[in-house]
C-alpha positions in Angstrom: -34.5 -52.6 158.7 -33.7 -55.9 157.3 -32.5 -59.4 159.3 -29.0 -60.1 158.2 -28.7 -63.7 156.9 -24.8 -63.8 157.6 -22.5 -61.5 159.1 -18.9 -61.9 159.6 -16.6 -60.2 162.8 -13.9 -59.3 159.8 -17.1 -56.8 159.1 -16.1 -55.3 162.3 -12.6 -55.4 163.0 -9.2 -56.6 160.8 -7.3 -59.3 161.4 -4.3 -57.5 162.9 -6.5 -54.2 164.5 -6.9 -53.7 167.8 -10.8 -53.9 169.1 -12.1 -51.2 171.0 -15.1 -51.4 173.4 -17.6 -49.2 175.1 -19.0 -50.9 178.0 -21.2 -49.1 181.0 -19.5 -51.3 183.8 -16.2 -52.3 185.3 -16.8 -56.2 185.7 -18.2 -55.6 181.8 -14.5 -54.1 181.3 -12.7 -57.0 182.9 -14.9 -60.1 181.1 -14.0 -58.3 177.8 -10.8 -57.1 177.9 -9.9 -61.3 179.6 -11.2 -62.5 175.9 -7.8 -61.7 174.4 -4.8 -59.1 174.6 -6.0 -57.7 171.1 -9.5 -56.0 173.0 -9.3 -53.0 175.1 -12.2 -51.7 176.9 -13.6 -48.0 177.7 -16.0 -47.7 180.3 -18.6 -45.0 180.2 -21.1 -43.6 182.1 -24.2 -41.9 181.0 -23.1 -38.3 179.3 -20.2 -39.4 179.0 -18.5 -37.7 175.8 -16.0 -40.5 174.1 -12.3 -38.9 173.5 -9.0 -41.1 172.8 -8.5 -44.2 172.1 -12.5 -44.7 173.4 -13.6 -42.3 170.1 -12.0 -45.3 167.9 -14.6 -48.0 169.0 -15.7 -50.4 166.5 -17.9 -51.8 169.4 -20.7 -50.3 172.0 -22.0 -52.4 174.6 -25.1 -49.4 176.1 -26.4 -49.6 179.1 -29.3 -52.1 179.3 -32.0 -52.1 176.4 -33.0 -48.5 176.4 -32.3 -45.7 173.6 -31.7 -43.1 176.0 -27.7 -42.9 175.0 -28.6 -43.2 171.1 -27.0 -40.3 170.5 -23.4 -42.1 171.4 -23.5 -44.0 168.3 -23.1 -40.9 166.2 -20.1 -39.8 168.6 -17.9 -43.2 167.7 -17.2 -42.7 163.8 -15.7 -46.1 163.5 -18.5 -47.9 165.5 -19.2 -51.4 163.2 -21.8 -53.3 166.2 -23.8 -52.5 168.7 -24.1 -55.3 171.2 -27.3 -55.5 173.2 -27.2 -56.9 177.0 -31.1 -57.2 176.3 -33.4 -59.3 174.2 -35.4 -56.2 173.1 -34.0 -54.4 170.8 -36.9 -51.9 169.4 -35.5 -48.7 171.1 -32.0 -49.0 168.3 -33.7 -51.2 165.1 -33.5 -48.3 162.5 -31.9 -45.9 164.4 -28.3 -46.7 164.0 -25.9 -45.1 161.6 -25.3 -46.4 158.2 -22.7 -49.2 158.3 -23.5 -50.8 161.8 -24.6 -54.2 163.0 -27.1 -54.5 165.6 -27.1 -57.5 167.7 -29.5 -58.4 171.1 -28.4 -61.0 174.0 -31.2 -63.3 172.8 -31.5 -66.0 176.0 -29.9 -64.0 178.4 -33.1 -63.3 179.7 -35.1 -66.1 179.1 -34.8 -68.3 182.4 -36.0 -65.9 184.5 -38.4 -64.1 181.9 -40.3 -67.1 181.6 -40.2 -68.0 185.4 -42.0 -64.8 186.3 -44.6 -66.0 183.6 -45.2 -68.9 185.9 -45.0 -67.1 189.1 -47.5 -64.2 187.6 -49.8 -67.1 186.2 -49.6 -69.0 189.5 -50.2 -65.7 191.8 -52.9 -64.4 189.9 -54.6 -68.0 189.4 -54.5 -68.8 193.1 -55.4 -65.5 194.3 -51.8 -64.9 196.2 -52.2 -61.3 195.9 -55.5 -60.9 197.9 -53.9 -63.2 200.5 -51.3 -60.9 201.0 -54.0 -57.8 201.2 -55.6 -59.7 204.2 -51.9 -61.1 205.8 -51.2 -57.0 205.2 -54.6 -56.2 207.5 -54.2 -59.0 210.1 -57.8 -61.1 208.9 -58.0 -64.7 208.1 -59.9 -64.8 205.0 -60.5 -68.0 203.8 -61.2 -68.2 199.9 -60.9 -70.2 196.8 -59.9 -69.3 193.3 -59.1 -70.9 190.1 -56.4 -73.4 190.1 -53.8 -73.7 187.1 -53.8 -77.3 186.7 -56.4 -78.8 183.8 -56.3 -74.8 182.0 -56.2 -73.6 178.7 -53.2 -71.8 178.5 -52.3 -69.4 175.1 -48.9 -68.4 174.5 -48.5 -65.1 171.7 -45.4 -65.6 170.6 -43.5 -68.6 170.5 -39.6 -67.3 169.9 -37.1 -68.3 172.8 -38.8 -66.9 176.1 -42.4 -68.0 174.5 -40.6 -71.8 174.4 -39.2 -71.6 177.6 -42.6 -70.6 179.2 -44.4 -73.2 177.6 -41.9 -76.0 178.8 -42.5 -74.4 182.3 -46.3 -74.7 182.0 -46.0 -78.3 181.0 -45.6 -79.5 184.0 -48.7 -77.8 186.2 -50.6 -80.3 183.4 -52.0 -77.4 181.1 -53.5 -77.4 177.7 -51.1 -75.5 175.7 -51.7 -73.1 172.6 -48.7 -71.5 171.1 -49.1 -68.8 168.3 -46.6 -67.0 165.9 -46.6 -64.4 163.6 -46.8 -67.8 161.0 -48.1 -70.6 161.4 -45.7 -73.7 161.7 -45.8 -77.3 162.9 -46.8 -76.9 166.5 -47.7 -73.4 166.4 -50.9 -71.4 165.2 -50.7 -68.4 163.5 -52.1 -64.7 164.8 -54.7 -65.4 161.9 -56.3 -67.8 164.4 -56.6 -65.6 167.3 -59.5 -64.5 166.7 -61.0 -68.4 167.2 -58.5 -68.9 169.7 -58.9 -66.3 172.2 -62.2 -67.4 173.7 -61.2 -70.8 174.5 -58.0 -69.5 176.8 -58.4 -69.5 180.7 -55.1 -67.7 180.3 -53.3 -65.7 177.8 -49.2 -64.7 177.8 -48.2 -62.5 175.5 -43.9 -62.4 174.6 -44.0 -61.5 171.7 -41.1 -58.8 170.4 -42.1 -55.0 169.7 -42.6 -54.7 165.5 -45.4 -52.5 164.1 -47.6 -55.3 163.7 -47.5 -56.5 167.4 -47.6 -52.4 168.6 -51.1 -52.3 170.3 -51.6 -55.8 169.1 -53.6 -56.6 172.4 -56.5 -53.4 171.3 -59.9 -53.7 172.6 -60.9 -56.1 169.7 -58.5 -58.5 171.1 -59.6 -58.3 174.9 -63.3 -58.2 174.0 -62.8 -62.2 172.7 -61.2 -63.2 175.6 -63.3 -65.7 178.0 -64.8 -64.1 180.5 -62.8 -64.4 184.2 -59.8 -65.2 181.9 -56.1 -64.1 182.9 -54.0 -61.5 180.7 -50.0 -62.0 181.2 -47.7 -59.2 179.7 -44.2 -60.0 179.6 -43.4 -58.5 176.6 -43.3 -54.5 176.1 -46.1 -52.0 177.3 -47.0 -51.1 173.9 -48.0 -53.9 173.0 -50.9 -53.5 175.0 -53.9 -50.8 175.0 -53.8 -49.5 178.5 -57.0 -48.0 178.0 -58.9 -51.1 176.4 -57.3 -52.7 179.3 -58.9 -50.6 182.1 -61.9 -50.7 180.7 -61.9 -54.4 181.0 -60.2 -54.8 184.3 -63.0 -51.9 185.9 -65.7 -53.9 184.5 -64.4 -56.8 186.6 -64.5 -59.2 183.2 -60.8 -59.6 182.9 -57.7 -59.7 185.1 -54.4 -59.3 184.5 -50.6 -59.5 185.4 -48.3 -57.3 183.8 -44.1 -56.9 183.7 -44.5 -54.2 181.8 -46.8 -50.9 180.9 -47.0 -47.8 179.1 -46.0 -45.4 180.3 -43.3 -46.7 181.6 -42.3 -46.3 184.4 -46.0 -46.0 185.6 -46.1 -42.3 187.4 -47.7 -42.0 190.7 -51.4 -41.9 190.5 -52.3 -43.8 187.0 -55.4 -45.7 187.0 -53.2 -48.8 186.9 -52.2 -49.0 190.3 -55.5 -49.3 191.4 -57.4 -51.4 188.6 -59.4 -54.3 190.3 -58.0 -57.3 189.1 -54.1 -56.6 188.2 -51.1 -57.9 189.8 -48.1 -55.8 188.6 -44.3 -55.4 188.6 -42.1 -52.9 187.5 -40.5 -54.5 184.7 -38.6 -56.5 186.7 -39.5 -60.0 185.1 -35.5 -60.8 183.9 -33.8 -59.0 186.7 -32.2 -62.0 188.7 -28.2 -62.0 189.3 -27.8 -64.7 186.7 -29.0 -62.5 184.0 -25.8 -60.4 183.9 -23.8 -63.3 184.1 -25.6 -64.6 180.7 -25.4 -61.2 179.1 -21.8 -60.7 179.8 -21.4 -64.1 178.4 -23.1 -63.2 175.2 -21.0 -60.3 175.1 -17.7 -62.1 175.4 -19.0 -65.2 172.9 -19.7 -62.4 170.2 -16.5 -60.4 170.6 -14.6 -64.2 170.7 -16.3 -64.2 167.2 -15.5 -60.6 165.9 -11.8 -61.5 166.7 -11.9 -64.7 164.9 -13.9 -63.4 162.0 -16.5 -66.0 162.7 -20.1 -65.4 161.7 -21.7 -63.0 164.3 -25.0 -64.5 166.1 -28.3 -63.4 167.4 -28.3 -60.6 164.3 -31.1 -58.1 164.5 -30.1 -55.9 161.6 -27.6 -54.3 159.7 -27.7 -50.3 158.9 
């Protein structure tokens, strides 16, 4: 794969051609098919085989971020971008056919993304999950636990959602460490982790799936973390070492609060469910109403783009 410095919508559609669109929903229909009389839109639902006017797509909108439905790309000959409603976009980077343009909804999700960061680091911080254990059993269990204010908080990965959580944070008066794959004003590089790790009271990791961040968070990683310190995982399952995790969470050094796992989903008795230590969701960090709203709208600002053979944004790669 390799980032696209410029891509134009005349590399998807010409200037007189009618755009075709695959979208999984109806509303998804309507928004893109409002953007101009030129756009028609083909819904689809999972299995669905393309035929007609639907076969002649030059655009597919899938179905969330999975890869599940690859195997429609190969089924639309004249396909030219694949537009994302997710940030991700690790389950189609260098899978696509030769010729296409992948682009992800970067900021769609990145409101409510970071606002789970906060809630997570909050919950965990304050102990809100054992209070809910002893509301759940009817006992009044008085108890105090560490407070966020005055911590050392360390962001991995400091792209759009990593921003947005650190803005969040600034006002519960942490001491904020941001980290990048490179160093940059501002921002430490993942060089430094290793001298940055045991000074965190909590660590968030956003960072996006690559090979170099796949099981980034290993044993090595976990082992220099503070003791009693907080892990946050926001980003992708694989990014962390379930079992380096466990081994950490069962030993009662570590806690953590994870979006995300692998496997995923988590099937019914993994040793996660019941680790000492974890509060967990099922990857439900972005899912708030106004996230389809922005990813509809980033759908509609890129076709709006295509048609007027402006440069195409929020690029991942180009096959």
């Amino acid at each position: 794969m390799h980032v696209a410095p410029q891509i134009t919508g005349s590399a998807v559609v010409g200037p007189d051609e009618t755009l075709h669109v695959v979208v999984p929903s109806r509303a998804l229909a309507a928004a893109v098919e409002a953007v101009s009389p030129r756009v028609r839109a083909h819904r689809l639902d999972p299995g669905d085989v393309p035929a007609g006017e639907a076969a002649q797509a030059q655009v597919w909108v899938p179905r969330g971020g999975g890869g599940a439905d690859l195997g429609l790309a190969a089924a639309l000959p004249r396909l030219r971008l694949v537009q994302l409603l997710s940030a991700g976009a690790e389950k189609f980077a260098g899978r696509l056919p030769e010729g296409v343009v992948l682009c992800n909804a970067r900021g769609a999700h990145t409101p409510s993304t970071a606002e789970w960061v906060v809630a997570a680091v909050l919950a965990a911080q304050r102990g809100l999950p054992y209070f809910v254990r002893e509301q759940d059993a009817g006992r009044w269990s008085p108890a105090a636990f560490a407070s966020l204010a005055g911590s050392r908080v360390l962001v991995v990965g400091a792209g759009d959602i990593g921003r947005a959580v650190g803005r969040m944070l600034a006002g519960f008066d942490v001491e904020l460490t941001c980290v990048a794959r490179t160093a940059r004003d501002g921002v430490h590089g993942t060089d430094e982790l290793p001298r940055l790790l045991p000074q965190a009271d909590v660590v968030v990791v956003i960072v996006p799936v690559t090979p170099e961040t796949t099981g980034l968070v290993d044993a090595g990683f976990l082992a220099a973390m503070a003791d009693g310190a907080l892990l946050v995982n926001a980003a992708r399952g694989v990014v962390v070492d379930t079992d380096a995790l466990l081994a950490e969470l069962r030993s009662g050094r570590l806690r953590a609060a994870l979006d995300v796992t692998e496997p995923e989903p988590l099937p019914e008795g993994h040793p996660l469910w019941s680790a000492p230590g974890l509060l967990l969701t099922p990857h439900v960090a972005g899912n708030v109403p106004e996230t389809n709203e922005r990813a509809a709208a980033a759908v509609v600002d890129q076709l709006t783009r295509v048609l007027a053979g402006e440069p195409l944004v929020n690029v991942v790669g180009a096959y």
